[in-house]
ZAPA-794557 format. One record per residue (C-alpha): x, z, y. Coordinates in Angstrom, 2 decimals. Layout:
<sites>
[site [X Z Y]];
...
</sites>
This chain:
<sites>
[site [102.01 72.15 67.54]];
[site [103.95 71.99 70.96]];
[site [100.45 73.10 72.71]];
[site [100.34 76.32 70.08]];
[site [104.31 76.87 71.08]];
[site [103.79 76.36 74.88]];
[site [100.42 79.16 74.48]];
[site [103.30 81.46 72.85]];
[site [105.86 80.98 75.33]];
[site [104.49 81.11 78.81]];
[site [105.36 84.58 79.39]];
[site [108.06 85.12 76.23]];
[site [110.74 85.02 78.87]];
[site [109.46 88.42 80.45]];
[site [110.98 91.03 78.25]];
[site [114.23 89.39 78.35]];
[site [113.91 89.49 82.44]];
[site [112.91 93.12 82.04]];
[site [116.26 93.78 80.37]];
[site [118.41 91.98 82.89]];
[site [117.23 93.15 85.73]];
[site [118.01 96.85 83.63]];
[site [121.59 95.83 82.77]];
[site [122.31 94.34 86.13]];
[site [120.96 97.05 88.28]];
[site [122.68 99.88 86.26]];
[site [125.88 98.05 86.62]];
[site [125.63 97.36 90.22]];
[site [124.77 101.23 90.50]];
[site [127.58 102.84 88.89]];
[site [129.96 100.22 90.81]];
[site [128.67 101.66 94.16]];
[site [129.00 105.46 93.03]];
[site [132.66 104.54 91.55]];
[site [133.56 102.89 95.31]];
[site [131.37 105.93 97.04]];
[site [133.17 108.86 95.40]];
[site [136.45 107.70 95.14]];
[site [136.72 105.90 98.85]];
[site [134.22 108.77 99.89]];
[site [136.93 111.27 98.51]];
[site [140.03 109.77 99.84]];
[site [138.21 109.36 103.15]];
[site [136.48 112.55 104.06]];
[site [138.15 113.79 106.56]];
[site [138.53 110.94 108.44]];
[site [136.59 110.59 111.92]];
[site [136.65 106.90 112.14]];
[site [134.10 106.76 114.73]];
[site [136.71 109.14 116.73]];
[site [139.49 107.14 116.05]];
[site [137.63 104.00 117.23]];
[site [136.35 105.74 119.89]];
[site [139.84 106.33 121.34]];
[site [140.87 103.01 121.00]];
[site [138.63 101.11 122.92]];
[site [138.64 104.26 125.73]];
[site [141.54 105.91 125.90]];
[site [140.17 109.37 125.09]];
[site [139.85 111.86 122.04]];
[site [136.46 112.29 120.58]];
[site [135.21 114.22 117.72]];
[site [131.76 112.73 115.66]];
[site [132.74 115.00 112.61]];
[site [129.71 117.36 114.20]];
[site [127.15 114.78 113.95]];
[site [127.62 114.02 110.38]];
[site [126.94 116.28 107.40]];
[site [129.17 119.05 107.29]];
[site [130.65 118.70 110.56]];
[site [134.39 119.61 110.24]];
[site [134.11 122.06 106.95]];
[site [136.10 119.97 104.04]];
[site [134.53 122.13 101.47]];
[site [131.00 121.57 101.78]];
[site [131.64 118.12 102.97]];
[site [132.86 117.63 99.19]];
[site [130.09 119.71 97.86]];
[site [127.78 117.40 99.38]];
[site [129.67 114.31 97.87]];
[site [129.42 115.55 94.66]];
[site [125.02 116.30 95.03]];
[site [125.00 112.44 96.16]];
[site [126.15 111.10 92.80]];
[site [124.08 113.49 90.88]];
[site [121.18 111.44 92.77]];
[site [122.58 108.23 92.24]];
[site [122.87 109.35 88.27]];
[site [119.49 110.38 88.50]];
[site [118.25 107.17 90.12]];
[site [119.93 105.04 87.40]];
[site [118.19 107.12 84.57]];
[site [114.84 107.15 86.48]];
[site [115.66 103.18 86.79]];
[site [116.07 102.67 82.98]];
[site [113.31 104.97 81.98]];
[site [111.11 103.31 84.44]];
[site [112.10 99.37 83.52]];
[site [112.02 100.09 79.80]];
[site [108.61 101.98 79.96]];
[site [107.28 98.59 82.12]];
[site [108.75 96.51 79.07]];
[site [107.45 97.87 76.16]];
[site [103.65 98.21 78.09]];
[site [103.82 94.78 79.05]];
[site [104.87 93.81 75.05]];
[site [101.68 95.49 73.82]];
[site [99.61 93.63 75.97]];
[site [101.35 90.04 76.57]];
[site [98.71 88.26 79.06]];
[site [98.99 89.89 82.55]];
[site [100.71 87.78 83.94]];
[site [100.73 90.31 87.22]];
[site [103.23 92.92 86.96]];
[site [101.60 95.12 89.73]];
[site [99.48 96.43 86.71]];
[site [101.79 98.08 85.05]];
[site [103.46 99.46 88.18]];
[site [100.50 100.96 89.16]];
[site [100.45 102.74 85.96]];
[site [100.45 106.46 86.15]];
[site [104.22 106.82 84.21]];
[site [105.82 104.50 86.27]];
[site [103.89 105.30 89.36]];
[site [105.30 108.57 89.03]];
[site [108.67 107.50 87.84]];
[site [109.56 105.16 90.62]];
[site [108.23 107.86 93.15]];
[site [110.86 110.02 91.92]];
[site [113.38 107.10 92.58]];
[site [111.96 106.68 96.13]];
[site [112.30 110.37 96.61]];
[site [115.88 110.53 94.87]];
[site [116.87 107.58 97.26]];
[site [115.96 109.29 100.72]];
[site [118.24 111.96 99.23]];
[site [120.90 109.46 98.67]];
[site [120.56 108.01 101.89]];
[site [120.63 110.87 103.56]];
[site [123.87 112.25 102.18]];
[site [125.13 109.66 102.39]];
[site [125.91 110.49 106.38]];
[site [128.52 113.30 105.33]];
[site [131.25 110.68 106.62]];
[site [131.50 107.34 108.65]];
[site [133.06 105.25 105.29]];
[site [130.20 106.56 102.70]];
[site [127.38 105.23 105.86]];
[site [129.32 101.93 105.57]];
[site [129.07 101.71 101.70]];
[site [125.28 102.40 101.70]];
[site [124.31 100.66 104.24]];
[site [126.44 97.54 102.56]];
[site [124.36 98.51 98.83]];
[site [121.24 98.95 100.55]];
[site [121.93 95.42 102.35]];
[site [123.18 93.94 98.93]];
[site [119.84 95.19 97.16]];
[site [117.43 93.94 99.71]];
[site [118.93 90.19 99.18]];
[site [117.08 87.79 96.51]];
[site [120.25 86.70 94.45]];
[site [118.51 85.39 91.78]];
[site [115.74 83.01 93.25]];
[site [112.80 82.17 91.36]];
[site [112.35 78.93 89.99]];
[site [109.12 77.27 90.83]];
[site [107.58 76.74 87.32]];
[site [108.67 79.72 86.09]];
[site [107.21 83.07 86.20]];
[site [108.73 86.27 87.22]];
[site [107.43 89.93 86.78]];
[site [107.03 91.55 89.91]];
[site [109.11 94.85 90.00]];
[site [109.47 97.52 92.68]];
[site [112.27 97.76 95.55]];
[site [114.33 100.61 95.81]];
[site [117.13 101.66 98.71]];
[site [116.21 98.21 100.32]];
[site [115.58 97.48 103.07]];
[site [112.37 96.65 102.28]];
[site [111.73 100.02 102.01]];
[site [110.39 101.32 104.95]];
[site [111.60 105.04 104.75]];
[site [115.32 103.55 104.46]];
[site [114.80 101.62 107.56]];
[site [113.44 104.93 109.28]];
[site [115.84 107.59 107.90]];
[site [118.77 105.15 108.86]];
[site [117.41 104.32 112.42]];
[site [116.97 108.25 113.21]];
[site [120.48 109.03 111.94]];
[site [121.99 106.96 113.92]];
[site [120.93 108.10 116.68]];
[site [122.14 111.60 115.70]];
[site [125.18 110.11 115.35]];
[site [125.33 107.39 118.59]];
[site [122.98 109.09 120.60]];
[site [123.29 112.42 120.61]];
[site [126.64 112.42 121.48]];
[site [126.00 111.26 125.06]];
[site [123.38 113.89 125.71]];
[site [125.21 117.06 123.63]];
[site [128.35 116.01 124.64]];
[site [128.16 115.98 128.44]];
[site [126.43 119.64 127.93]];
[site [129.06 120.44 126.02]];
[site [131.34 119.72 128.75]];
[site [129.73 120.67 131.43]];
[site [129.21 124.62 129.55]];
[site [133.04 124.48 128.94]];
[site [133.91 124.11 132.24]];
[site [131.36 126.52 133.75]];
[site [132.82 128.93 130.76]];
[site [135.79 128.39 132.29]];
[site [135.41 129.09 135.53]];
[site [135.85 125.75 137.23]];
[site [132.05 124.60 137.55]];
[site [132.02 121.00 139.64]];
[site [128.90 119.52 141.69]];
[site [125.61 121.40 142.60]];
[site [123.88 121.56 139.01]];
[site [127.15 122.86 137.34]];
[site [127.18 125.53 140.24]];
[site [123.47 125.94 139.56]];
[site [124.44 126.38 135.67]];
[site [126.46 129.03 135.97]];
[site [124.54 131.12 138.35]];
[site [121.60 130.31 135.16]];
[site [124.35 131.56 132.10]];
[site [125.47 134.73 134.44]];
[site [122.18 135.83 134.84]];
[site [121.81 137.48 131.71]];
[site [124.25 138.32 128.67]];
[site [121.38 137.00 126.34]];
[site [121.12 133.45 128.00]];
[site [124.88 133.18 128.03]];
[site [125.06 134.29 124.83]];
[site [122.24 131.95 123.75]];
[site [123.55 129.06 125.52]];
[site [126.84 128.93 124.07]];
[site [125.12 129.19 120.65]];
[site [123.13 125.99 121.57]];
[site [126.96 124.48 122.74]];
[site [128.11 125.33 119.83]];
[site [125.74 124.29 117.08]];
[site [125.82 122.57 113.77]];
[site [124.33 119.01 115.22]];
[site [124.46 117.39 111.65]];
[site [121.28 119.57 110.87]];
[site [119.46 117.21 112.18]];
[site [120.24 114.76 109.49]];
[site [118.05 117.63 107.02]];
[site [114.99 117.67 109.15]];
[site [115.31 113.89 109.16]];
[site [115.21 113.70 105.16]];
[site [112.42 116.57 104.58]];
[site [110.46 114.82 106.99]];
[site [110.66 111.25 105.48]];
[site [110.53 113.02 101.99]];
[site [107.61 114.96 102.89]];
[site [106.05 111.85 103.94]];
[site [106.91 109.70 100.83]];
[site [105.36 112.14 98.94]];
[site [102.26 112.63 101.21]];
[site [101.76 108.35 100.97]];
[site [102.48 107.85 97.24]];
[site [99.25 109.77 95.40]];
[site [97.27 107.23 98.50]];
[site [98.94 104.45 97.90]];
[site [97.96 104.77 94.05]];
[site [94.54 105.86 94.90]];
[site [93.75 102.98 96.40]];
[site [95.10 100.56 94.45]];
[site [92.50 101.34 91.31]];
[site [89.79 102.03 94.06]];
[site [89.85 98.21 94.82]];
[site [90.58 96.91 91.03]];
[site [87.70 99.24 89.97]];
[site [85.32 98.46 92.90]];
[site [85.27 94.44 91.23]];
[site [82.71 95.06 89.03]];
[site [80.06 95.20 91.83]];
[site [81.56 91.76 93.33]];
[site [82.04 90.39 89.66]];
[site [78.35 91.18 88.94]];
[site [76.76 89.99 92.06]];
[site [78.50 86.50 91.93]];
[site [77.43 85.78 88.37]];
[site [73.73 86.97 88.37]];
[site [74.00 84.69 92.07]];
[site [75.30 81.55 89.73]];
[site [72.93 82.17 87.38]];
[site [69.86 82.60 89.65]];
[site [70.81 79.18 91.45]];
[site [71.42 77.21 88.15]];
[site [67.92 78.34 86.88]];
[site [66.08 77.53 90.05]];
[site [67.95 74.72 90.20]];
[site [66.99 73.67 86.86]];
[site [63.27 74.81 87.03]];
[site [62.67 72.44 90.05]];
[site [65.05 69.54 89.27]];
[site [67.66 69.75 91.56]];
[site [71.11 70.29 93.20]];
[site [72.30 73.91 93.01]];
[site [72.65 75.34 96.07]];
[site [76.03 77.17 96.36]];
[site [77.02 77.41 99.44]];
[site [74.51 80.33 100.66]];
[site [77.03 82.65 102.92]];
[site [76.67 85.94 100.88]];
[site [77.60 83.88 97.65]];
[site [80.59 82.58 99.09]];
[site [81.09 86.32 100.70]];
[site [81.52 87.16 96.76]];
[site [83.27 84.20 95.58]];
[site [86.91 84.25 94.22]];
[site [89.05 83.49 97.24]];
[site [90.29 79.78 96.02]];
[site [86.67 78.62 95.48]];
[site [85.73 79.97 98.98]];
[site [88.52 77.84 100.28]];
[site [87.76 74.71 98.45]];
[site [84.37 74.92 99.65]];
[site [85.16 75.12 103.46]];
[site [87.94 72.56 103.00]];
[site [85.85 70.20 101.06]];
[site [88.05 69.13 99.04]];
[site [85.84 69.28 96.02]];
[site [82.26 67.45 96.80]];
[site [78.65 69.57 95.22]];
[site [78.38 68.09 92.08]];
[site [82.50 68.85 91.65]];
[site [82.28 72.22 93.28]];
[site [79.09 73.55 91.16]];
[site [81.36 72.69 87.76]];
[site [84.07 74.54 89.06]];
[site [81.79 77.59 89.56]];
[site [80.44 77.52 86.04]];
[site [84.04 77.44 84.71]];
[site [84.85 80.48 86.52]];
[site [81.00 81.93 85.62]];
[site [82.89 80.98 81.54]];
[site [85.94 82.40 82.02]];
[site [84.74 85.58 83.36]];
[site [82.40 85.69 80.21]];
[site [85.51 85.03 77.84]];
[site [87.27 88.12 79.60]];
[site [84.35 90.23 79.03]];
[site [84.29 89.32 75.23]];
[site [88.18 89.26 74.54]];
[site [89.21 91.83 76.68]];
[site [87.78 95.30 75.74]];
[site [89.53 98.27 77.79]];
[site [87.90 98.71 81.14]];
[site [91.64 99.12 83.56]];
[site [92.57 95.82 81.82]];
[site [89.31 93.92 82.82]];
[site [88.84 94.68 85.89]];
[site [92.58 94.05 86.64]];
[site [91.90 90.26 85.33]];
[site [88.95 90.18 87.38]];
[site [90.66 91.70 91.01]];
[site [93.60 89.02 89.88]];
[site [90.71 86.26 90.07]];
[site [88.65 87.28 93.18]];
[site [91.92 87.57 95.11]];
[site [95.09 86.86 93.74]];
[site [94.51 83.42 91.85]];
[site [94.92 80.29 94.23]];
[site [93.57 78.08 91.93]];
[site [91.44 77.00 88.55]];
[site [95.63 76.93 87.12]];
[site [95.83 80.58 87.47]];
[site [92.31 80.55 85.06]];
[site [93.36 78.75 82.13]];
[site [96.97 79.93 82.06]];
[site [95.44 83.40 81.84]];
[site [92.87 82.21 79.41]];
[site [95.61 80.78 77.44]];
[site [97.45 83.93 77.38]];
[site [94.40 85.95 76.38]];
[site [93.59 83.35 73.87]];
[site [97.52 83.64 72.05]];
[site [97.53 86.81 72.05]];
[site [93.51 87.61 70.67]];
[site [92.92 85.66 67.73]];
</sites>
């Protein structure tokens, strides 16, 4: 009786993590858009990087110009408002795309492996949308020093494991987003900082130095030089001072289309790939059980050992009986027993499980996922409670 209720329980705790991890990440969510609109709000037109700026040096210094909207209060609040329609539409997306992982993994009960249903073509798409949504976020995030600080503290909060997995027990793999595992938020946050810290030092000397040659008090060779350039022409003077006096938070938009573009460029490959590899098994499946079976025949037919450890065989072996086999931990007679269990198990897969995706899934988790015979029968006794 407690062996039936153990084969019935292995995984039962899954849904229920499904719908924590739901409830907690909403509510974390719409506690960082209350603090982000209503600090983001209050602080908006606040150049705290200025402010610092002239108290460690002495001197005024404006960053409103390298972050989004530069010094215009009304499209600096437009933009506040478009970041927590994406943060609304990453906490849908979120639901849709935790609840849609539940209820698959409820009709199916025995993958153990959660990347199988991520890499399903729903929540593929779904969580693309949230990786999308999130560069967005990120990005808008730069309309003001105090909204970078809150994001950068929620992206640093959602990249930390505050629930750590206990040993024995099992824990569906779900997907990061605004982490900084991510490596789009690493990217988008790296450039825009250096809009923000870098830039200055290069745009703002040449917006000194076309100041003073503007107004007539050029000082040193190359300012001299300058001003001979912007006099030589009404165009170039008029183009240069255009260039002096440009809207440097644009850069932050090239920044985002460019990640964005590339998100969406890597996703459709990423997935691709993915089923190329679960689907290409069935060749590596094939040739290591018609190898097994060839070996235990001959070996039969002329009375003796089986030979296993020809290098092509072990080339197709699951990974764990490769490495048993070079460590020697397990000695022929051991070893060849262990291969006919796995030569079984793939045969019980092939009669239990009938859809193809499933299958070959099982059979990618075995060649290169499983690190030992464990992983076997806990599947098999997953398959078995839920295929009577």
């Amino acid at each position: 009786m407690d062996k039936k209720k153990k084969k019935k329980n292995e995984l039962a705790h899954y849904p229920r993590l499904f719908f924590s991890k739901l409830v907690f990440k909403t509510i974390s969510w719409i506690v960082f858009a209350v603090l982000f609109i209503s600090l983001g709000k209050k602080y908006l037109g606040t150049d705290i990087l200025g402010k610092i700026w002239e108290f460690i040096f002495g001197e005024s210094k404006s960053f409103s110009q390298y972050f989004l909207g530069a010094d215009d209060m009304t499209e600096k609040s437009t933009i506040l408002n478009y970041a927590i329609v994406f943060v609304a539409a990453i906490v849908i997306l979120n639901i849709l795309s935790l609840l849609l992982n539940r209820y698959l993994w409820k009709k199916d009960k025995y993958i153990e492996n959660n990347n199988f249903y991520l890499h399903n073509k729903w929540i593929f798409i779904i969580n693309s949308l949230i990786h999308i949504t999130s560069a967005f976020l990120l990005t808008l995030s730069f309309v003001s020093s105090l909204t970078v600080v809150l994001t950068l503290l929620f992206i640093t909060f959602n990249s930390l494991r505050l629930f750590p997995r206990q040993k024995k027990r099992l824990s569906p793999q779900t997907e990061s987003f605004f982490s900084w595992k991510n490596q789009y938020v690493r990217k988008i946050t790296l450039y825009s900082f250096v809009v923000i810290f870098v830039a200055p030092l290069i745009i703002g000397r040449f917006q000194t130095l076309h100041q003073k040659v503007v107004e007539g008090s050029p000082e040193g060779l190359f300012a001299k030089a300058y001003q001979d350039f912007i006099n030589s022409s009404l165009t170039v003077r008029r183009f240069m001072g255009l260039i002096a006096q440009g809207n440097y938070s644009l850069f932050h938009w090239f920044i985002m289309l460019w990640f964005v573009k590339g998100i969406i460029n890597e996703r459709p490959k990423e997935f691709t790939n993915f089923w190329t590899q679960v689907n290409g098994i069935e060749k590596q499946v094939s040739n290591f059980t018609c190898y097994y079976h060839y070996q235990e025949s001959w070996a039969l037919s002329n009375n003796e050992s089986i030979n296993l450890g020809d290098y092509k065989y072990l080339e197709n072996s699951p990974n764990f009986l490769r490495k048993d086999y070079l460590a020697g931990d397990l000695d022929t007679n051991n070893y060849a027993q262990r291969n006919r269990e796995v030569v079984k198990y793939i045969g019980f897969c092939e009669e239990k499980i009938k859809k193809t995706p499933e299958k070959n899934f099982l059979n990618y988790c075995l060649f290169n996922e499983f690190n030992s015979w464990e992983d076997c029968l806990r599947t098999k006794r997953l398959i078995k409670a839920t295929r009577k």
